[in-house]
C-alpha positions in Angstrom: 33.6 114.1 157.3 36.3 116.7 156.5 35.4 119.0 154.9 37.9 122.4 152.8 36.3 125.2 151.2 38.6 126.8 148.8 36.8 130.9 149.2 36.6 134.1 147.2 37.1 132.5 143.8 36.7 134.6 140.6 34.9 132.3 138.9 34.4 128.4 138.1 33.5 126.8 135.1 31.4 123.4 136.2 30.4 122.4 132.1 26.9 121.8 133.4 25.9 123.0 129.4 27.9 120.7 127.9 26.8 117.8 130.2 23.1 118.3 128.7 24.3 118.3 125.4 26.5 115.0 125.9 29.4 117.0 125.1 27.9 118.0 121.5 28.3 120.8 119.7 30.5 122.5 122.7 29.2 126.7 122.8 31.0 129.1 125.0 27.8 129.1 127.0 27.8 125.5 127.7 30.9 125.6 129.7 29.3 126.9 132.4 30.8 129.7 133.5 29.8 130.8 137.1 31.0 134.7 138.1 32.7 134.9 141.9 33.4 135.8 144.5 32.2 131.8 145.2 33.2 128.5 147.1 33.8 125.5 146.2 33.4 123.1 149.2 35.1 119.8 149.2 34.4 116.7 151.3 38.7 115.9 151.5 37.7 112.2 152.9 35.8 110.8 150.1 37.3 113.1 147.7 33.9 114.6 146.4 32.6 118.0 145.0 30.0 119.1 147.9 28.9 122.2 146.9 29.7 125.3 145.0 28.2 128.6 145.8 28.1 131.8 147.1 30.6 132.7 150.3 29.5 131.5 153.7 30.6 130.3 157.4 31.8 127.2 156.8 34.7 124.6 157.7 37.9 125.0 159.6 40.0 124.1 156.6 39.7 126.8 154.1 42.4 128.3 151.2 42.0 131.7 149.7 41.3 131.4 146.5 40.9 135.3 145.4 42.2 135.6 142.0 41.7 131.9 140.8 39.3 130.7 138.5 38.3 127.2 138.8 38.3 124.6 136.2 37.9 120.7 135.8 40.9 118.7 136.1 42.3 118.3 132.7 42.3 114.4 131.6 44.3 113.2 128.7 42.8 109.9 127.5 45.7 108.5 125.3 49.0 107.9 126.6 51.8 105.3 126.6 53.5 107.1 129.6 55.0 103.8 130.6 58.5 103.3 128.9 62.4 103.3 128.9 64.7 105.2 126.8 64.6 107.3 124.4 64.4 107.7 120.5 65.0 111.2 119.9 67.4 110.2 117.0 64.3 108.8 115.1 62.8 111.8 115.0 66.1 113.1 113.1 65.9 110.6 110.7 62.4 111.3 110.2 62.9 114.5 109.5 65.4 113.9 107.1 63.2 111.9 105.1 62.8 108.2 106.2 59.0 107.5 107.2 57.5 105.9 109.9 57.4 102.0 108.5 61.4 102.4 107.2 62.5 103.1 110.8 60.3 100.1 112.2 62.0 98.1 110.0 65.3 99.2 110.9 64.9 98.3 114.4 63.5 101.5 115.7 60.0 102.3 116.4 57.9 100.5 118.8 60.3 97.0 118.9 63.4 99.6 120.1 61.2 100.5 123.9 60.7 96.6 124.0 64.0 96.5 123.7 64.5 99.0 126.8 61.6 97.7 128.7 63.2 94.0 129.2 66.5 95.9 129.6 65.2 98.3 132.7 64.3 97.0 136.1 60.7 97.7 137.7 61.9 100.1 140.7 63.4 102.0 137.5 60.5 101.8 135.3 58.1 103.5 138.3 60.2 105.9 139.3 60.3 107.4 135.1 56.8 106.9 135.4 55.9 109.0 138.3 58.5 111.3 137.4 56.8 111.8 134.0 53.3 111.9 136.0 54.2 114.7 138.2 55.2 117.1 134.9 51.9 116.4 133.5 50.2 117.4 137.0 51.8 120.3 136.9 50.7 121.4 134.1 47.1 120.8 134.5 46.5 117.1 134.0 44.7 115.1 136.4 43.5 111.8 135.0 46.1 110.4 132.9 45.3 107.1 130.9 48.5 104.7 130.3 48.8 101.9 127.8 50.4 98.7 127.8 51.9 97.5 124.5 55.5 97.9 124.8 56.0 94.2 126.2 56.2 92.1 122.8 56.0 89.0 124.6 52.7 87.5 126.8 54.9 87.8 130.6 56.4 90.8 129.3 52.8 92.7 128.8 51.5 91.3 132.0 54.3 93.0 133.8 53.8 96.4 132.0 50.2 95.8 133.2 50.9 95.2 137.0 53.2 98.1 137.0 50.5 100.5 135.9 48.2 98.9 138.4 50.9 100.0 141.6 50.5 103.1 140.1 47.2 103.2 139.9 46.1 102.3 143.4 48.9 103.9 145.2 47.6 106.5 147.1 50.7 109.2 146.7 51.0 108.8 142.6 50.4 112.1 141.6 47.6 111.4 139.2 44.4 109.3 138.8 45.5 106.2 136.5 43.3 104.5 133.6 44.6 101.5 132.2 44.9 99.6 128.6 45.8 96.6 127.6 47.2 97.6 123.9 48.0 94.0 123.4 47.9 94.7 119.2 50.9 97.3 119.1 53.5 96.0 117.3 53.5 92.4 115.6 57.0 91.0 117.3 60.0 88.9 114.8 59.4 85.4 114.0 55.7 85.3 114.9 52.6 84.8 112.8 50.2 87.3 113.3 47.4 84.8 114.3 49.7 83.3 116.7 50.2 86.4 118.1 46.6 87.2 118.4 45.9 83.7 119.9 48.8 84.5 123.0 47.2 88.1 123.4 44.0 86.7 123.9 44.7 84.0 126.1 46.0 86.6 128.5 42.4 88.4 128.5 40.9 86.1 131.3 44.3 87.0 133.4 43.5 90.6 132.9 39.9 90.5 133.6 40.6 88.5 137.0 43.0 90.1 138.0 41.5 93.5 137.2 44.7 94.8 135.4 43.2 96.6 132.3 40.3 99.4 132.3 40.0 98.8 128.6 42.0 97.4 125.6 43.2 98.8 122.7 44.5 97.6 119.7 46.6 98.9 117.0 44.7 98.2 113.6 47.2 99.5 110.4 49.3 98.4 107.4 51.8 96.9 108.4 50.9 96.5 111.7 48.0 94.1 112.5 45.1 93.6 110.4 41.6 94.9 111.2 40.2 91.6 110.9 42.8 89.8 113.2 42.0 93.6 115.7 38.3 92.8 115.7 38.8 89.3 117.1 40.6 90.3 119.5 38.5 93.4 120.5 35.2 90.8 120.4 37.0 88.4 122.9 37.8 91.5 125.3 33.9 92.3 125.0 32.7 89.2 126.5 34.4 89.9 129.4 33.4 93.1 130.4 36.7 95.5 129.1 35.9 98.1 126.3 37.8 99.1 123.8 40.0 102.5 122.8 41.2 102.0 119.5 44.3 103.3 117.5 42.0 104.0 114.2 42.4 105.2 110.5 45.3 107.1 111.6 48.3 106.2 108.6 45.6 104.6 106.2 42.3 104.5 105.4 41.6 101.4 107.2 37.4 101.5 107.7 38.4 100.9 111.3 35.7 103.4 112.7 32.8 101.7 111.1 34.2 98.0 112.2 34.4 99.0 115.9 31.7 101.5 116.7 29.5 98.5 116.8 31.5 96.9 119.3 30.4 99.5 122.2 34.3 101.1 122.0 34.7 104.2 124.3 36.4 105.9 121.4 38.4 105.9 118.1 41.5 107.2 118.3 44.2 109.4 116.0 41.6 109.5 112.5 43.8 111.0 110.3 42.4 108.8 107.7 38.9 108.6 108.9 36.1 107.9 105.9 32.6 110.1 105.6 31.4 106.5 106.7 32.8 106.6 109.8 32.1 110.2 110.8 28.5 109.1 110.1 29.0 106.2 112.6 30.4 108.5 115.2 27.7 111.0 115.0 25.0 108.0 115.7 27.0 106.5 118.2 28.7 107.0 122.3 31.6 106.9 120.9 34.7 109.4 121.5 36.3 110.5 118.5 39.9 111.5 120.3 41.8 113.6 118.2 46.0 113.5 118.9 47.6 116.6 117.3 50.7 116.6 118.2 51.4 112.8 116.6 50.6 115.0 113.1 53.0 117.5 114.4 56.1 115.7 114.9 55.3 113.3 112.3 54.7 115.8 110.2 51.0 114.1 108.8 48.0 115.5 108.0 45.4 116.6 110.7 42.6 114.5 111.5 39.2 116.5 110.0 38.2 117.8 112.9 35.5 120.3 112.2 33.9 117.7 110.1 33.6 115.4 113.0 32.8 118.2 115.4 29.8 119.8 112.6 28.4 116.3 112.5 27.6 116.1 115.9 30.2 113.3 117.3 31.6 113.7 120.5 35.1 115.0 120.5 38.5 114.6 123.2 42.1 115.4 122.8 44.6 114.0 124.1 48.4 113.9 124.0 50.0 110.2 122.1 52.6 111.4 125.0 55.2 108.2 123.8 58.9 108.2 123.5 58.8 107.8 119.6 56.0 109.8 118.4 54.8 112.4 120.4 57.2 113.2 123.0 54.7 115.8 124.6 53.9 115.6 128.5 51.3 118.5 128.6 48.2 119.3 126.9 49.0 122.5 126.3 50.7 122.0 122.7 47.5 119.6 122.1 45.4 122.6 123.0 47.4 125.5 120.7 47.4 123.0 117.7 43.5 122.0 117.8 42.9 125.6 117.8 45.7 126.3 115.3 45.5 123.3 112.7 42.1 121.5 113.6 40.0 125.0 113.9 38.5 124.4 117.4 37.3 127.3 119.6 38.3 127.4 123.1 34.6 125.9 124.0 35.9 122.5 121.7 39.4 122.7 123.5 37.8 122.8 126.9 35.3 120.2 126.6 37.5 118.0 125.2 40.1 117.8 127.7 37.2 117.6 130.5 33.8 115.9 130.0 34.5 114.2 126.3 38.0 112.7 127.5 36.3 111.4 130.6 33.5 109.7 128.8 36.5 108.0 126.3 37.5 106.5 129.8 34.0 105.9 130.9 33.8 108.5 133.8 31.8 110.7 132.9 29.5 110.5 135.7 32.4 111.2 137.8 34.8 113.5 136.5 35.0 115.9 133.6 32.4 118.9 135.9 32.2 120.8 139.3 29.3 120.2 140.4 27.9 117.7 143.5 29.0 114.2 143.9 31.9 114.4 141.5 35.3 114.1 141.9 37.5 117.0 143.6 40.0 116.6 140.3 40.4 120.6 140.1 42.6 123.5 138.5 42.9 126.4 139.6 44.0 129.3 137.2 45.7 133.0 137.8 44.7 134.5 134.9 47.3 137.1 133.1 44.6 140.0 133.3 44.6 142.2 135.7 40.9 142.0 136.4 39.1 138.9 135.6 35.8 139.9 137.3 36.0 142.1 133.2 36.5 139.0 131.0 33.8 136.8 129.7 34.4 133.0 130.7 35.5 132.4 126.7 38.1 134.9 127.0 39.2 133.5 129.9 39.2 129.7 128.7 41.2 131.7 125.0 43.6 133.2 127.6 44.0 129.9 129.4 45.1 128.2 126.4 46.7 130.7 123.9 48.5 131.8 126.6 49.6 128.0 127.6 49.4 128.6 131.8 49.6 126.4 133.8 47.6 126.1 137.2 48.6 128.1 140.3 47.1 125.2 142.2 45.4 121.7 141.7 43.6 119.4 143.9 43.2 115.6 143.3 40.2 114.4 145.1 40.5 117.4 146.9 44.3 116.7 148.1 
């Protein structure tokens, strides 16, 4: 065993309130604020959370941590960091008036990064990945979840897939890695939409054995692919063990909450569109309702109805939509100001939702998401603008934290 004690914190928020509540109904008390001076000591072999508590004698490893306060790892549960190119210029014409569906059908959108995918080799395609990776570790992310869906063809998404994978189990990428097959993204030319359903699900028992996919996704919208045609291929996934994470209701009201809550799905994504219907679902359900800001912002669309969700009792992440043609976004900061700004959330909400919601949309959240024993060593660690932080009560700290956009002095994954 080797053990690291990080010393003389100011304080540590380990969301033990919020884990009681299932992440419901997030308080400022629930985040669990814990005054210093305390340790946090780390097991730096297994990458596990042994204790946190007062100062004592302990290990030969130790860092200084006066002035920090401790946080969770932040986790953002909805990303398509995987790509090549860029689109800026779409989001010129959007702003000059063309919508979303006009530039798909111009060539842009989603078929102009399968485009750049095919065009880029794999060496290429890693090497913007981790680049991307290492910008959202430094500023606070941890966990990052990465969706296929930019392949278009069968081989195509399969290599998307094993790319994410090196990522994933390379020991020196900068993040944890969660994977999705988003095999309904974008319906490619000269294809029937059945077809195309048929090829993604033959590929399922590929992805199951060859464990390439933490969950699937699909992509249910006008214009896109039907819900009908997305619940097929979400009920094939099932029956082999992978979950769903679902683009739902986000351009149109599409009842997609209420046709996959029953399905077991980890969480409905975007909701824009969402029907009183579905909140109802959520708030008798497991399900994540993952809310992605910053697609509104640069698509200019309404907000999701987040209090409504929130006041109903559903569980509740954000996350970023970081993609090259609609949320171009690597932090969660921007997700953070905007939930507070547009969606109404108090810092409790923020936190929660970037910590023990977003890692039960990924399934962990009897791993990650808390500081406490026997979870993972995913920390930040925050220098606070005030002067005294021993003075501030843990909300003002987490309001400080996120008005104030920081980013960590320090973070340890699994301790490293």
């Amino acid at each position: 065993m080797s053990l690291l004690r990080i010393k003389n914190l100011s304080g540590a928020f380990t969301s033990e309130g919020l884990a009681k509540k299932s992440g419901r109904h997030p308080k400022s008390e629930d985040c669990g604020f814990v005054q210093g001076p305390l340790d946090i000591v780390i097991d730096t072999e297994c990458g596990k959370i042994l204790s946190l508590g007062k100062p004592a004698p302990g290990p030969e490893r130790e860092l200084d941590g006066r002035g920090l306060v401790a946080t969770p790892g932040f986790i953002d549960s909805h990303t398509h960091a995987l790509f090549s190119g860029t689109r800026a210029r779409e989001y010129f014409m959007r702003w000059s008036g063309k919508s979303y569906r006009e530039i798909s059908d111009q060539g842009g959108g989603i078929h102009n990064t399968f485009r750049s995918i095919r065009e880029t080799r794999d060496d290429v395609l890693l090497g913007d990945l981790y680049r991307r990776l290492s910008l959202m570790r430094q500023k606070g992310t941890l966990c990052v979840e990465i969706k296929s869906g930019y392949g278009g063809t069968p081989q195509d998404e399969l290599r998307c897939l094993r790319l994410i994978k090196r990522a994933k189990e390379d020991p020196l990428c900068p993040v944890r890695v969660r994977s999705s097959f988003l095999a309904l993204h974008a319906l490619p030319k000269d294809i029937s939409e059945s077809q195309y359903v048929d090829q993604m699900i033959s590929l399922l028992p590929v992805v199951a054995q060859e464990k390439l996919a933490d969950h699937v996704d699909a992509f249910p919208e006008q214009g896109f692919f039907s819900l009908k045609e997305s619940l097929r291929f979400l009920g094939e996934a099932l029956k082999l063990g992978l979950r769903s994470k679902v683009h739902a209701d986000e351009l149109t009201p599409m009842a997609c909450v209420e046709g996959v809550v029953p399905l077991s799905s980890l969480s409905v994504d975007h909701l824009q569109k969402i029907s009183a219907t579905g909140i109802e679902a959520l708030r008798n359900s497991s399900t994540v309702a993952t809310f992605l800001p910053t697609t509104s912002f640069f698509l200019d669309l309404d907000y999701a109805p987040a209090r409504r969700v929130i006041d109903a009792g559903a569980r509740v992440a954000l996350a970023s939509d970081y993609n090259p043609g609609t949320s171009p976004e690597a932090g969660l900061q921007l997700t953070a100001l905007l939930a507070a700004s547009r969606m109404k959330l108090s810092a409790a909400e923020i936190f929660a939702a970037l910590t023990i919601n977003a890692a039960a949309s990924l399934g962990l959240d009897g791993n990650m998401g808390r500081i406490s024993a026997g979870f993972d060593a995913d920390l930040n660690f925050w220098k606070l603008c005030s002067s005294d932080s021993t003075s501030q009560t843990g909300q003002e700290l987490l309001e400080e934290i996120f008005v104030d956009s920081l980013t960590p002095a320090l973070t340890l994954r699994g301790g490293k």
